[in-house]
N, C-alpha and C positions, 0 to 999 in steps of 0.2 A: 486534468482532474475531471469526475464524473460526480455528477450530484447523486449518485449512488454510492459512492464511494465517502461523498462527504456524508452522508447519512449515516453508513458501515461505524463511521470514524466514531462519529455523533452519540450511536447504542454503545459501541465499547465504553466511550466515557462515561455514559451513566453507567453501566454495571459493572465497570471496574476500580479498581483503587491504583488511578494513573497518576501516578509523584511525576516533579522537574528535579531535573530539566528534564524536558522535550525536545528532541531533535527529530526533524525532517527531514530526511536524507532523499535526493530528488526533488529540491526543492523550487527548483524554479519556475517563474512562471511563463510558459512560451505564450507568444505572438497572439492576442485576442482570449487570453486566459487570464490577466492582471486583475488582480482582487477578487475576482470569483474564485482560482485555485487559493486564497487565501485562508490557512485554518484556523489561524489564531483565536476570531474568533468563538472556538468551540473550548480552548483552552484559557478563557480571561487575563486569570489569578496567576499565570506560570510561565516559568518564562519558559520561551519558548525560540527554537533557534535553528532558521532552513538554511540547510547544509548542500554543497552541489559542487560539483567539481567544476561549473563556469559561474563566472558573475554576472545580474540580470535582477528582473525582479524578483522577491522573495526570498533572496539569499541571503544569507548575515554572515557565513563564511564557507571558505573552500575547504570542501575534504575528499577525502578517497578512500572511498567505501570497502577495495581492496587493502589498505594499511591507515587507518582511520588514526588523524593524529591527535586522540584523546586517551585519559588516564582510564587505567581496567577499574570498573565497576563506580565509574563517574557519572552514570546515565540513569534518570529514572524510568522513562519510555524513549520508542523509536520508532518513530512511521516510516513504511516504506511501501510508498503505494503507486501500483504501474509502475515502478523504476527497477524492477528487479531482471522484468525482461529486457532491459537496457544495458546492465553488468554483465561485462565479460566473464567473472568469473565467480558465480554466486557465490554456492559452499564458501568461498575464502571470506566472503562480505557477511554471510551469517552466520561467520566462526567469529569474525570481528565487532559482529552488532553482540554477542554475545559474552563477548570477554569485555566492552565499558559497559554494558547494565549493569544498573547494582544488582544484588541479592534479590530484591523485590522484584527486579525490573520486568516491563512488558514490552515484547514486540509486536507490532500490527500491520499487519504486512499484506497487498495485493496484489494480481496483475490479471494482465486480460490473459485470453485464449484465443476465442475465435475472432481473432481479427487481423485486417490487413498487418503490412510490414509499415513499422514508424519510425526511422531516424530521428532521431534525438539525443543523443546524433550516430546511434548505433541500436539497432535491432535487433538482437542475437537471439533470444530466449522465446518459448510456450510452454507453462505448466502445466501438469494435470494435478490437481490435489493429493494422488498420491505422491510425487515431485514435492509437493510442500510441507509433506507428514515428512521428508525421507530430509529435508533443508533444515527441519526442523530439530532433529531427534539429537541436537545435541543442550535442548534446552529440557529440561526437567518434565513439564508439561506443554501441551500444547491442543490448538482447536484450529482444524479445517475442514471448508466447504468450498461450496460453489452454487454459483449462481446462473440460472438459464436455461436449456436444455442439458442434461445430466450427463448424456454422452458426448457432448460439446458444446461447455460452459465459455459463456461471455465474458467470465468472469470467477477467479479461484481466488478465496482467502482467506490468511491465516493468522495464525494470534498463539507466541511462543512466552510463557512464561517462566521464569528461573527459580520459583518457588512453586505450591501446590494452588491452589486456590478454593477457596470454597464452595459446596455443594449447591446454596443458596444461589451465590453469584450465577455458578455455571447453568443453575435453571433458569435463572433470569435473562441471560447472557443467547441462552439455546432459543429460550421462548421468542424474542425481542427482531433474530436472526433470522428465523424462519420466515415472523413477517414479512419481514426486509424482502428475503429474497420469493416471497410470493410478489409482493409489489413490481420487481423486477425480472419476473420470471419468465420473459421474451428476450427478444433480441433487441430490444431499445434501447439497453444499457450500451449493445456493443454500436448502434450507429448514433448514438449521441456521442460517444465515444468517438466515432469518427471522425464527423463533423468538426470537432474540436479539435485534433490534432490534425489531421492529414489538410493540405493545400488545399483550396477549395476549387480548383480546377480537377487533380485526383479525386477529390469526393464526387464530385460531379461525373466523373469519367467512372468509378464504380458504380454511383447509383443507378447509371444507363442501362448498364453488364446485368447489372438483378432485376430489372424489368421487362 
């Protein structure tokens, strides 16, 4: 988890009308990330429930993002952040996030770009934001960007809606983002990023390579 990411998370919930449940899909917390990847919380009032196909911290139960074992349109939101590049088989995982949303439901979805390879415990994926216009098009509406240098972002993401949403919101929503991503608009997202996930012998061993 990126404190940029927990911000991202932070402006959707003020500007949007985010119902529970809430599921966090990639929810665990690895090795020197315990309570800081913690989102709860941003969500008080809701229940709220980290989903992951191993047990660890942060998890409340096992699922499988390729055959998700919950009822179609039982979900109010769905975070899915940095874990997309880690699914084998996306498309099938957000055909699946989108058949248990309800009617209302929201997706919030991220992942890196420009960054090393991270097992956890598989590394498969790099988006580009059109990659997550094209993940997206089976949801009604939807909003994606990126963050960083333009022609390779540190950082892509997206936000898939099942009903329309309003104009107001969406100004609010555009306004709030952009900040954001001026705040971020280096490469500092993708080496705090680092830092946090990769070994800190590997970090160290890249940091050499770039100077």
């Amino acid at each position: 988890m990126r404190e940029s990411i927990k911000e991202f998370v932070e402006i959707c919930d003020n500007c949007l009308q985010i119902s529970e449940p809430i599921y966090e899909f990639g929810s665990l917390q690895v090795p020197g990330q315990e309570e800081f990847a913690d989102l709860r919380y941003i969500f008080p009032n809701k229940r709220y429930i980290g989903a992951d196909m191993r047990k660890g911290p942060g998890v409340d139960v096992i699922l499988d993002l390729h055959k998700i074992d919950l009822n179609s349109g039982s979900v109010g939101a769905v975070l899915l952040l940095d874990t997309i590049e880690h699914v084998e088989y996306p498309r099938k995982a957000l055909s699946e996030i989108h058949r248990i949303l309800n009617k209302e439901g929201i997706l919030i979805m991220s992942s890196v770009m420009n960054f090393p390879i991270h097992d956890y415990p598989y590394d498969y994926w790099r988006f580009t934001p059109q990659a997550f216009k094209s993940l997206l098009t089976e949801f009604r509406a939807s909003y994606v960007g990126s963050c960083g240098d333009p022609l390779f972002p540190h950082t892509v993401f997206g936000l898939g809606f099942k009903t329309e949403f309003s104009d107001d919101s969406m100004k609010e929503l555009s306004t709030r983002l952009e900040k954001w991503k001026g705040k971020w608009s280096d490469s500092s997202g993708r080496r705090k990023l680092s830092s946090l996930l990769m070994p800190p012998l590997a970090s160290t061993v890249i940091g050499k390579l770039r100077n």
